[in-house]
DRENTOR-306953 format. One record per residue: x, y, z of N, C-alpha, C in turn. Coordinates in steps of 0.2 Angstrom, whole numbers, plus 5000, padded with zeros to 4 digits. Atoms other than C-alpha are relative to their C-alpha. Example, Ala and Ser with C-alpha at 12.3 -4.5 7.8 and 13.67 -1.06 7.14 Angstrom:
BEGIN
500449945000506249785039500450065000 499649944999506849955036499650055003 
END
This chain:
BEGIN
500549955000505350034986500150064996 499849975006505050164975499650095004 500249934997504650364980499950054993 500249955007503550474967500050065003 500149934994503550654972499950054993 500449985004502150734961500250105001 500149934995502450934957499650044994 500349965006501651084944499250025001 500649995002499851074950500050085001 500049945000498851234952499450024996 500850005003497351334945500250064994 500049995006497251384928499450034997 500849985005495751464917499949964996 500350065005494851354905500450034996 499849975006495851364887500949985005 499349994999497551364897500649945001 499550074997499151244902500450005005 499750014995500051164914500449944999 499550085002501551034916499849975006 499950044994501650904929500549995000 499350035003503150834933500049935008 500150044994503450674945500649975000 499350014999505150634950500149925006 500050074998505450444954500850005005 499350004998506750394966499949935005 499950054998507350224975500249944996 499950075005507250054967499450014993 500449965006506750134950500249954995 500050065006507549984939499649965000 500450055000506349874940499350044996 500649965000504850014935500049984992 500249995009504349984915499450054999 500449955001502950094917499850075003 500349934994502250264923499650044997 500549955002501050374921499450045005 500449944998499650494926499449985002 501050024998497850464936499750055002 500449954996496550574941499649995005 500750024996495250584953499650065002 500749974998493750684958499649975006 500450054993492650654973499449984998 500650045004491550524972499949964993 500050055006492050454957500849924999 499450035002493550334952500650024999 499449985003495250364949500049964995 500050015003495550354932500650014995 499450015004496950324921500050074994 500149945007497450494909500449974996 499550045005499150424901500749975003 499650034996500550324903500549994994 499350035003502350284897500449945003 499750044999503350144895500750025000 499450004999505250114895500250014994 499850025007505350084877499650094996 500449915003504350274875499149984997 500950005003502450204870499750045005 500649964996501250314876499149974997 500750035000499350284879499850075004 500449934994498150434884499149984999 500750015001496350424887499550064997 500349955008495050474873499950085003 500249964998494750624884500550064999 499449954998496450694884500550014994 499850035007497150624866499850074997 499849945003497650804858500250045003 499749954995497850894873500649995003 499850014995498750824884500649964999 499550055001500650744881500549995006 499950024995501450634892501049994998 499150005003503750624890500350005010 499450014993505150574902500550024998 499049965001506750634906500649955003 499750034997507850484909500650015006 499449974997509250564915499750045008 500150004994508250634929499349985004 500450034998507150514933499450045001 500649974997505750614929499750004993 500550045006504050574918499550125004 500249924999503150764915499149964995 500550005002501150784910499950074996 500449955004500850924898499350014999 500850005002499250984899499850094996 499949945004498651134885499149984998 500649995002496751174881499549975004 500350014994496151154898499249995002 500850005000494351104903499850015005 500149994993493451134919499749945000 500250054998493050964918500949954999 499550014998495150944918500050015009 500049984993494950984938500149935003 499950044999495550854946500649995007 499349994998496850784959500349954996 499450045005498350714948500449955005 499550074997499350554952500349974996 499650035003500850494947500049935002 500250094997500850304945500849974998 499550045003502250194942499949914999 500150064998502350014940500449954995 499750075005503349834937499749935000 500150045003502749714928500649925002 499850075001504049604933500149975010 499850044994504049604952499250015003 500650024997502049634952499650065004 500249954997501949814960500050064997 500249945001501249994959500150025005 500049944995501550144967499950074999 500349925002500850314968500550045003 500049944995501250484972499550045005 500549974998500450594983499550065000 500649985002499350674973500350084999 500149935001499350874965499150024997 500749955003497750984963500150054992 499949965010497451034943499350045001 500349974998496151164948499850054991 500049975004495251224930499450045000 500549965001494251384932500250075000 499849935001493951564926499850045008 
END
């Protein structure tokens, strides 16, 4: 089992930034990937960016300038830079993690990114 414990949300004004940070803990060798979702109500959770083990990153077209994604092996933690804030950044955020070699994901449980003046 694996434990993500998402922290940084919070509300911000349009233009502004915020970090995330998700701090992984248990059977964490087995994880090659992790990264960021969001979600809105009534709509889908949706993939923002994600890191591998080897440091590739992936962001979605929406967030590609803004938004950088970075780990910090030493403390088992994967961080979300968010800079140039949208009000259509508003969302709850999710740390995701996942092994490709045993077939599993696992979330955290969720912080509020709240963007308004």
């Amino acid at each position: 089992q694996v434990q993500l414990v998402e922290s940084g949300g919070g509300l911000v004004q349009p233009g502004g930034s915020l970090r995330l940070s998700c701090v992984a803990s248990g059977n964490i060798f087995s994880i090659n990937v992790m990264g960021w979702y969001r979600q809105t109500p009534g709509k889908e959770r949706e993939s923002v960016a994600a890191i591998t083990s080897g440091g590739r990153t992936n962001y979605a077209d929406s967030v590609k300038g803004r938004f950088t994604i970075s780990r910090e092996n030493a403390k088992n933690t994967v961080y979300l830079q968010m800079s140039s804030l949208k009000a259509e950044d508003t969302a709850v955020y999710y740390c995701h993690a996942k092994s490709d070699l045993e077939g599993v994901s696992y979330w955290g449980q969720g912080t509020q990114v709240t963007v308004s003046s």
